[in-house]
C-alpha positions in Angstrom: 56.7 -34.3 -4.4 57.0 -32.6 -7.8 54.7 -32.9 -10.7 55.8 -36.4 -12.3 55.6 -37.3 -16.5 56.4 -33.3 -17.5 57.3 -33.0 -20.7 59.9 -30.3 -21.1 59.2 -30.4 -25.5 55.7 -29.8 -24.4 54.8 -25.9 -25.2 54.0 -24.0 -22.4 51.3 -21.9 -21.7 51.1 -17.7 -21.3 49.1 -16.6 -18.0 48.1 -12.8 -17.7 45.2 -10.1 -16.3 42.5 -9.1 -18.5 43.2 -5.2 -19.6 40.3 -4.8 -16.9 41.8 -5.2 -14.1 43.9 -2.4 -12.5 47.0 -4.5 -11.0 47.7 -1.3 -8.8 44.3 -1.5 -7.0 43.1 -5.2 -6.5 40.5 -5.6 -3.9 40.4 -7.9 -1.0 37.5 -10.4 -1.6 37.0 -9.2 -5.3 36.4 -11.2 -8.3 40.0 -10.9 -11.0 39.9 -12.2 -14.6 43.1 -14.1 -15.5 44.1 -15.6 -19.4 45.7 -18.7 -19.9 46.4 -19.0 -23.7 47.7 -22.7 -24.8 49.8 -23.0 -27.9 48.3 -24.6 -31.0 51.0 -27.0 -30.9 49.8 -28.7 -27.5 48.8 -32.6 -27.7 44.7 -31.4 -27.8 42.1 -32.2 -25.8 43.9 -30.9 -22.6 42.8 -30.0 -18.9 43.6 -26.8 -18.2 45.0 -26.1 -14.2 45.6 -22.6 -12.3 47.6 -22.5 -9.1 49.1 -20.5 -6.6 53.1 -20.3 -6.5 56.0 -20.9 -9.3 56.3 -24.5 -8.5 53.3 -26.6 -7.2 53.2 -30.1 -6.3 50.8 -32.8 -6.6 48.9 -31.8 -3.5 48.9 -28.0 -3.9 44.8 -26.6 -4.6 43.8 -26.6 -7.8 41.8 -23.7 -7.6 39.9 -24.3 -11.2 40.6 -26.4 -14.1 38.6 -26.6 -17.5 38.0 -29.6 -18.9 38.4 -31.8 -22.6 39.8 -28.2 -24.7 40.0 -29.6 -28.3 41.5 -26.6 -29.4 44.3 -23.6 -29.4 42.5 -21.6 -27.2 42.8 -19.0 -24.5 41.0 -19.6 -20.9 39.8 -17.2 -19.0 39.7 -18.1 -15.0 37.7 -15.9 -12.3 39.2 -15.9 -8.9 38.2 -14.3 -5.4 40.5 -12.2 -4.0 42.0 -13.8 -0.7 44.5 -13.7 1.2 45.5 -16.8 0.8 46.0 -16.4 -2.6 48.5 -13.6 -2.4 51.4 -14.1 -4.1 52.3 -15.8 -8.2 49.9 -17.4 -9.8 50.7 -19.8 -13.1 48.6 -22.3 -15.4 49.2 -24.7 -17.1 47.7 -28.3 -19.2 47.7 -31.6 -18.8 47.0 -34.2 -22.4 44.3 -36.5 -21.8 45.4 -38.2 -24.7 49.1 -38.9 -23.8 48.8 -37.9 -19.9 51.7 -35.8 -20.6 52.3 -32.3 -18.6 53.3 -29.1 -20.2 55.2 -26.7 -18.3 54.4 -23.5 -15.9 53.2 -20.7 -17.6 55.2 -17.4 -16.5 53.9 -16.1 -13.2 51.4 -13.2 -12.6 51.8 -11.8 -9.0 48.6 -11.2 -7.1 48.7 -8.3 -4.8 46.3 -7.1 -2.2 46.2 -3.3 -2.5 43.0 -2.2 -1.0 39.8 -2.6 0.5 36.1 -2.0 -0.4 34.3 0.4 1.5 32.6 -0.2 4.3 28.7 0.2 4.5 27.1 3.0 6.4 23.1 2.7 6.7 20.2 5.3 8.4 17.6 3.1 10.0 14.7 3.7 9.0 16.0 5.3 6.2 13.1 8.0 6.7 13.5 10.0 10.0 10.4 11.5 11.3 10.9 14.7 13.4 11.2 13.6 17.1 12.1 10.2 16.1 14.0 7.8 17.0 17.3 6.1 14.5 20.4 4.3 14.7 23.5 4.9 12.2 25.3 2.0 11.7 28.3 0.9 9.6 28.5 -2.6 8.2 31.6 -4.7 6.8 30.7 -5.5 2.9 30.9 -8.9 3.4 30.5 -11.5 6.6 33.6 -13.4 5.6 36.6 -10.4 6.7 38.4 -11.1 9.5 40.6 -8.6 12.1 38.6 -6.0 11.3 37.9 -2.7 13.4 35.0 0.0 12.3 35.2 3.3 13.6 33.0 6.3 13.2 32.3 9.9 12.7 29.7 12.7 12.1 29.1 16.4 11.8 26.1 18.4 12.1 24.2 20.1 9.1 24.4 22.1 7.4 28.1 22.6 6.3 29.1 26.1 7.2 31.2 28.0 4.9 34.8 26.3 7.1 33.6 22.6 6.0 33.9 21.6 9.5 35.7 18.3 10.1 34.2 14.9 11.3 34.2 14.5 15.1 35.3 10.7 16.3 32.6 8.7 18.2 34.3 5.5 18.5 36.1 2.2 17.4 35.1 -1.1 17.5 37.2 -4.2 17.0 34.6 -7.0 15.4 34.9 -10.3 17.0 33.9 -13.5 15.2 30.5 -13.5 13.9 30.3 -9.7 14.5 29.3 -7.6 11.0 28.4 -4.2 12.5 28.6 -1.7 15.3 26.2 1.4 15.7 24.9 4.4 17.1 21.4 5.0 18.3 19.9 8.5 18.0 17.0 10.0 20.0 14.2 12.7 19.4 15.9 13.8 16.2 15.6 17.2 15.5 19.1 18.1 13.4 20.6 16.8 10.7 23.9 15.0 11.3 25.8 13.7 8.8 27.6 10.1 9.3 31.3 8.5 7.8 32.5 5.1 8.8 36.2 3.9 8.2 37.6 0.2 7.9 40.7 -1.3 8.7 42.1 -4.9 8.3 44.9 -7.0 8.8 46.0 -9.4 6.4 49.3 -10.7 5.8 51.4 -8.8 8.4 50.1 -5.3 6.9 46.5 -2.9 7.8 44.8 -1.9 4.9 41.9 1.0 5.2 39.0 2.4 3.1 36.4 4.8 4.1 32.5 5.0 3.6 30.7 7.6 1.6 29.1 9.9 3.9 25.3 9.7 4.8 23.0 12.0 6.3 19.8 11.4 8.9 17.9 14.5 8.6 14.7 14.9 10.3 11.5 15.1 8.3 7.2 15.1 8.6 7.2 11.8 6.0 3.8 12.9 4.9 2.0 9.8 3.6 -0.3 9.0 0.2 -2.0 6.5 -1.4 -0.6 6.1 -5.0 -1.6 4.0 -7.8 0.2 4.5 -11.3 -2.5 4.0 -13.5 -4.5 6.8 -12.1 -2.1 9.0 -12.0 -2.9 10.6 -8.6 -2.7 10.6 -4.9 -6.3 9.7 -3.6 -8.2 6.6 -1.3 -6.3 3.9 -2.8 -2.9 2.7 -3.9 0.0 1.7 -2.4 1.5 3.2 0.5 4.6 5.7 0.3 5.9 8.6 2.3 7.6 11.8 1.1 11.5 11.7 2.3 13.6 14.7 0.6 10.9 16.0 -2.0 10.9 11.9 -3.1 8.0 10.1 -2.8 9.0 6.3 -1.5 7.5 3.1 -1.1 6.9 1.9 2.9 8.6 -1.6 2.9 6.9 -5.0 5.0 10.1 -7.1 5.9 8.5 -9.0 9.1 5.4 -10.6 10.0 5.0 -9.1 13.1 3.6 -6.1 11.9 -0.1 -5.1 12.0 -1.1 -4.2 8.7 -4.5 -3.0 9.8 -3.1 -0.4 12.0 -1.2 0.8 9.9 -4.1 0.8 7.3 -5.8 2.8 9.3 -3.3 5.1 10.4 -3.1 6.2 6.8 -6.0 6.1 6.0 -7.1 9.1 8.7 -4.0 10.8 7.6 -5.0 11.4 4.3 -8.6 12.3 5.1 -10.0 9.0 3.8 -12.2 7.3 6.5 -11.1 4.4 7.8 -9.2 1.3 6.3 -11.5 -1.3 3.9 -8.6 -3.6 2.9 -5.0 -3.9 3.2 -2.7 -6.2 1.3 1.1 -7.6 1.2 2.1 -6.5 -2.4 5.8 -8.6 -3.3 8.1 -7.1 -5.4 11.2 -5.3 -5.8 11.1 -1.9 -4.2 13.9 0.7 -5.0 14.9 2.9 -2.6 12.3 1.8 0.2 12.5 3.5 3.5 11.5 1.3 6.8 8.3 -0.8 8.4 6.0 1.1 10.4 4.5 -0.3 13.7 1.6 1.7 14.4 -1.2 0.8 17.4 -3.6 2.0 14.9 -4.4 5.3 17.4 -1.9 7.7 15.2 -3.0 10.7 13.8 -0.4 10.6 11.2 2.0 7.7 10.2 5.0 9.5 11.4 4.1 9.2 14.7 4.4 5.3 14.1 8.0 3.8 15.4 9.7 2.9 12.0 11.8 -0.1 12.1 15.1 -0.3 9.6 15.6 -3.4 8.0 18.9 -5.1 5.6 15.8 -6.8 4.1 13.8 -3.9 3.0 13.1 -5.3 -0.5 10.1 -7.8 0.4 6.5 -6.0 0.3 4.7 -3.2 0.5 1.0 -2.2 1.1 -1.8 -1.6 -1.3 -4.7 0.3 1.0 -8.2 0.7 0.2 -10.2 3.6 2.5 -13.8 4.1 2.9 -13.1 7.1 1.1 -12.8 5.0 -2.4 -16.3 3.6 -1.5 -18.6 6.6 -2.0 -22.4 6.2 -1.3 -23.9 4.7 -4.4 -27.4 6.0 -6.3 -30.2 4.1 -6.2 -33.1 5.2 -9.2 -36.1 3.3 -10.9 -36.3 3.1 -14.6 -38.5 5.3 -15.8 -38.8 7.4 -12.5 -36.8 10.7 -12.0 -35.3 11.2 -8.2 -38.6 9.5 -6.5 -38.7 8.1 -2.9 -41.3 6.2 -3.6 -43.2 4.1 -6.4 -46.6 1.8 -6.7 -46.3 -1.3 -8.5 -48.5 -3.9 -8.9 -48.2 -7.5 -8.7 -48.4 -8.1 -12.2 -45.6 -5.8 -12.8 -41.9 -5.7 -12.6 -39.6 -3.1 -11.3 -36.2 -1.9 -12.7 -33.6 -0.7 -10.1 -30.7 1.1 -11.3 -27.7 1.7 -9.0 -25.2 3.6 -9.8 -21.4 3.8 -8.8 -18.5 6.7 -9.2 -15.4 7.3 -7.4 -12.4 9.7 -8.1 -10.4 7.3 -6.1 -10.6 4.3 -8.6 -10.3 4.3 -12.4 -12.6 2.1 -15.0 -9.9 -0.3 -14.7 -10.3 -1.2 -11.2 -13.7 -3.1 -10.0 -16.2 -2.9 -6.8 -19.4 -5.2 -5.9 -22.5 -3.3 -6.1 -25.7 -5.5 -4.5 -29.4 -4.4 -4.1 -31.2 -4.9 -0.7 -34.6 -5.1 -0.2 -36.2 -5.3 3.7 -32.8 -6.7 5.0 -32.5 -9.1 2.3 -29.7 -9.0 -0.6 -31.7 -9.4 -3.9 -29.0 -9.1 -6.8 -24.8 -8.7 -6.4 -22.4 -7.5 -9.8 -19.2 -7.6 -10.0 -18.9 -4.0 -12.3 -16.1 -1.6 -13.2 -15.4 1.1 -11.4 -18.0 4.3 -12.6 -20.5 1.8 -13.6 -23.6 0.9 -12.6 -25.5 -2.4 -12.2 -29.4 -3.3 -13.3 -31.5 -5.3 -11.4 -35.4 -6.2 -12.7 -37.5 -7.9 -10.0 -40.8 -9.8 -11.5 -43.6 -10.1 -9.7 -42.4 -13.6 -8.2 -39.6 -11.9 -6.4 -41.0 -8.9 -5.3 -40.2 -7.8 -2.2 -42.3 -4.6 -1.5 -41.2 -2.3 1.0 -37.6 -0.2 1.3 -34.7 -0.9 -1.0 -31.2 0.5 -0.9 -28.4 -0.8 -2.6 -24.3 -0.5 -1.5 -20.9 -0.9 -2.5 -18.8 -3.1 -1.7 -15.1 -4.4 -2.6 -15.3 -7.7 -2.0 -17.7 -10.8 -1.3 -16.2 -12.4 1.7 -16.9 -10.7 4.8 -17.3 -7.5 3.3 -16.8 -3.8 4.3 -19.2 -1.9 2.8 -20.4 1.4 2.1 -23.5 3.0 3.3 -26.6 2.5 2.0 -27.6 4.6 -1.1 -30.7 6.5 -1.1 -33.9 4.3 -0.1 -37.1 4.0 -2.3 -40.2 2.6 -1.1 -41.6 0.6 -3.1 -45.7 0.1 -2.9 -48.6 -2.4 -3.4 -51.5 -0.4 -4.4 -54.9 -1.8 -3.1 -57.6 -3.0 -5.2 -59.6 -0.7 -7.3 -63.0 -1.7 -6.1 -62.4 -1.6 -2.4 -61.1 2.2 -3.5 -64.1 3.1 -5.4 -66.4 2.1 -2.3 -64.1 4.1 -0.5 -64.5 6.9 -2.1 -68.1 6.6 -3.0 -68.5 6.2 1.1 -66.9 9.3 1.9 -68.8 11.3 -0.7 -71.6 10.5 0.3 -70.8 11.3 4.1 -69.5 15.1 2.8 -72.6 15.5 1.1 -75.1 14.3 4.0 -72.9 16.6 6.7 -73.7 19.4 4.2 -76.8 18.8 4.0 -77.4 19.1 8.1 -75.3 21.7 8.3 -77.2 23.8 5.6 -80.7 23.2 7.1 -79.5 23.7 10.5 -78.3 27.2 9.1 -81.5 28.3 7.5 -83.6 27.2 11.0 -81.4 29.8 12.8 -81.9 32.5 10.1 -85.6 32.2 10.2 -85.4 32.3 13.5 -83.5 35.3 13.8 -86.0 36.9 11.9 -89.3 36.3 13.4 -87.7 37.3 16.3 -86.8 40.9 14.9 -90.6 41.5 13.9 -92.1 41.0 17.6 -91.2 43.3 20.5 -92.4 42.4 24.3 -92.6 44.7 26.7 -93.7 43.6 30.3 -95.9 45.2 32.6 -96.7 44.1 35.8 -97.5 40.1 35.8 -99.3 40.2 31.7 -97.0 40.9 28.6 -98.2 43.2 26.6 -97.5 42.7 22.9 -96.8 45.7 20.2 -97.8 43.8 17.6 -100.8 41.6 16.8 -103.0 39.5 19.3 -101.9 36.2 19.9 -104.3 34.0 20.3 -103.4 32.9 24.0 -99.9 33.7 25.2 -99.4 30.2 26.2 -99.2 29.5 21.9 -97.3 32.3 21.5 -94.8 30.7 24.3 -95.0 27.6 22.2 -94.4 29.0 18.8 -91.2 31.4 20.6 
């Protein structure tokens, strides 16, 4: 049934493509601007209609209108490219003052012409050497229809004859289907990849053709970046270098182990072992694939990398043992001493000191002193600080006392202990006194024997030297002097 209470004396509109659009080369599921310009002399405020074909009736699809226009005015409509809408298009108003129609604008004709490219994808974007991918071309959206993908390849390098792309295979899609691939094992040349599209609509095959893309076999030597510092070292987020770039490793799934992978890179870049690990959201540019490492790599490479659509969730911020250097531990007013006496009425002054080249001033670590197993005193202190701790006499705790480093306060990794200093309760100065008084006194009375027992022996010695014996028959005869009985003489030998 035709459109009922048209006016003929009402004006009608003027429908045509913004300059933008290329008539010649419309797209198949594209957005197209169209202007419909109404006449100053229409009875205003109007609803403004666009439809498919030159004469519409009541039930065709109004594919947009705009509402209550007050004045002369030109609309400008945004339609998707289907095929359904092939063919003229027209506008044109409707009073909602005096319910009156105008007439159909002139007719723009919507053509189909061409096709966007299909999508052709490396997963993981980053291929180790000896890895495994898969090269896969994609349709550009889910909602095409009749579609078959085919692809090709070529080795690399391109020798001077620009060799042609070989044919691997077609695939028709069947509903639901958005892709069709080929898998790749123990890489170790560089192919290049092309994928071509073609689909029916409308009695006719339209085609389009992917840019080409290359897997090429790499190490993917890992760091640890952060942007404030300014260098690779112990900590920052996790990238690998693909083609002299340096990109960010990207977390799509959950069923990833983090730590593993922590600790993958962290004994690739010489850093220890892994103290944290985090999920860092974000956009990531350019972001190659998600590792799954059993945490017994040498290098990350060796990790199978996953390819992911999604690859624009997370990535990893690491933290190595290596970041966590050993701090120093000194006593205020003591140069490099292991050990210290400090008495009950005093208090002591630890010092404990903390530098790494792995973290700026910017970034912050826990440093807390422990004395005899037991944590005396935690900061929280910037990164090249250091933190003091005085213990009075009520907390004292005499004995060994380290302190340590550690990045955070629940369940912590930690560093190792710093340097320990013993720290002493002298004894009592009377007790000392006595002592030493005591052992004085025992030097001087073992002199004393010693000395006397030394001059017996040398008097000795010398009356000995002054009388000679000589023995004849049962009676000694003596050289010198007449003893008064030689039984005395025995006595005094």
């Amino acid at each position: 049934m035709a459109l009922h209470n048209r006016v003929g004396s009402l004006p009608v509109p003027t429908l045509a493509f913004l300059s933008s659009v290329n008539e010649s080369d419309i797209k198949l599921f594209t957005m197209v601007n169209l202007s419909c310009t109404i006449p100053d002399e229409a009875p205003y405020p109007v609803t403004v209609f666009i439809y498919r074909g030159e004469a519409p009736s009541v039930t065709s699809e109004s594919w947009i209108m705009f509402n209550n226009l007050r004045q002369a005015d030109t609309i400008i409509f945004t339609l998707k490219v289907r095929p359904d809408r092939e063919g003229p298009i027209v506008c044109w108003y409707k009073s909602s003052r005096t319910s009156q129609t105008s007439g159909f604008s002139n007719s723009v004709n919507l053509v189909i012409s061409s096709l966007p490219s299909p999508i052709i994808a490396i997963y993981p974007p980053a291929v180790p050497v000896g890895g495994d991918y898969i090269a896969q071309c994609e349709i550009p959206r889910e909602d095409f229809t009749n579609v078959t993908l085919s692809m090709f390849y070529r080795p690399l390098p391109i020798g001077p004859q620009k060799e042609a792309f070989k044919y691997i295979g077609s695939l028709a899609l069947e509903q639901g289907n958005w892709a069709c691939s080929v898998n790749n094992t123990d890489a170790t040349t560089s192919t290049e990849f092309v994928c071509k599209m073609e689909v029916f609509i409308n009695g006719r095959a339209l085609h389009s053709t992917s840019s080409p893309v290359a897997a090429i076999p790499e190490e993917l030597p890992a760091r640890l970046y952060s942007s404030s510092r300014g260098t690779a070292a112990c900590s920052g987020y996790l990238s690998v270098r693909v083609s002299d770039e340096w990109r960010p490793i990207c977390f799509s799934t959950i069923d990833v182990s983090d730590k593993a992978v922590a600790n993958v890179t962290c004994r690739e870049v010489g850093c220890g072992h892994a103290l944290l690990w985090e999920r860092v959201s974000g956009v990531l540019p350019n972001a190659v694939g998600t590792p799954r490492c059993s945490g017994r790599e040498q290098k990350l490479a060796h990790c199978h990398m996953d390819g992911s659509r999604l690859c624009t969730q997370h990535t990893l911020h690491v933290m190595c043992s290596g970041a966590l250097p050993t701090p120093r531990l000194t006593v205020e007013g003591h140069v490099s001493v292991s050990s210290v006496y400090f008495g009950k009425e005093e208090s002591v002054i630890f010092i404990c000191s903390f530098n790494s080249s792995s973290l700026t001033y910017a970034d912050r670590v826990y440093l807390t002193l422990n004395c005899e197993g037991k944590d005396m005193d935690t900061h929280y202190i910037p990164a090249g600080g250091s933190m003091r701790t005085e213990l009075s006499k009520d907390k004292m705790k005499y004995g060994w006392c380290a302190c340590y480093a550690h990045p955070n306060l629940i369940h912590p990794p930690r560093t190792e202990n710093s340097n320990f200093i013993y720290i002493y309760d002298p004894p009592p100065a009377g007790p000392i006194v006595a002592a030493i008084i005591t052992t004085v006194a025992g030097v001087a009375i073992l002199m004393y024997v010693c000395v006397c027992r030394i001059s017996q022996k040398h008097v000795q010695g010398a009356a000995t030297q002054d009388l000679t014996v000589m023995q004849v028959g049962n009676n000694p005869i003596f050289a010198q002097g007449e003893p008064e009985s030689t039984e005395q003489n025995l006595q005094q030998v």
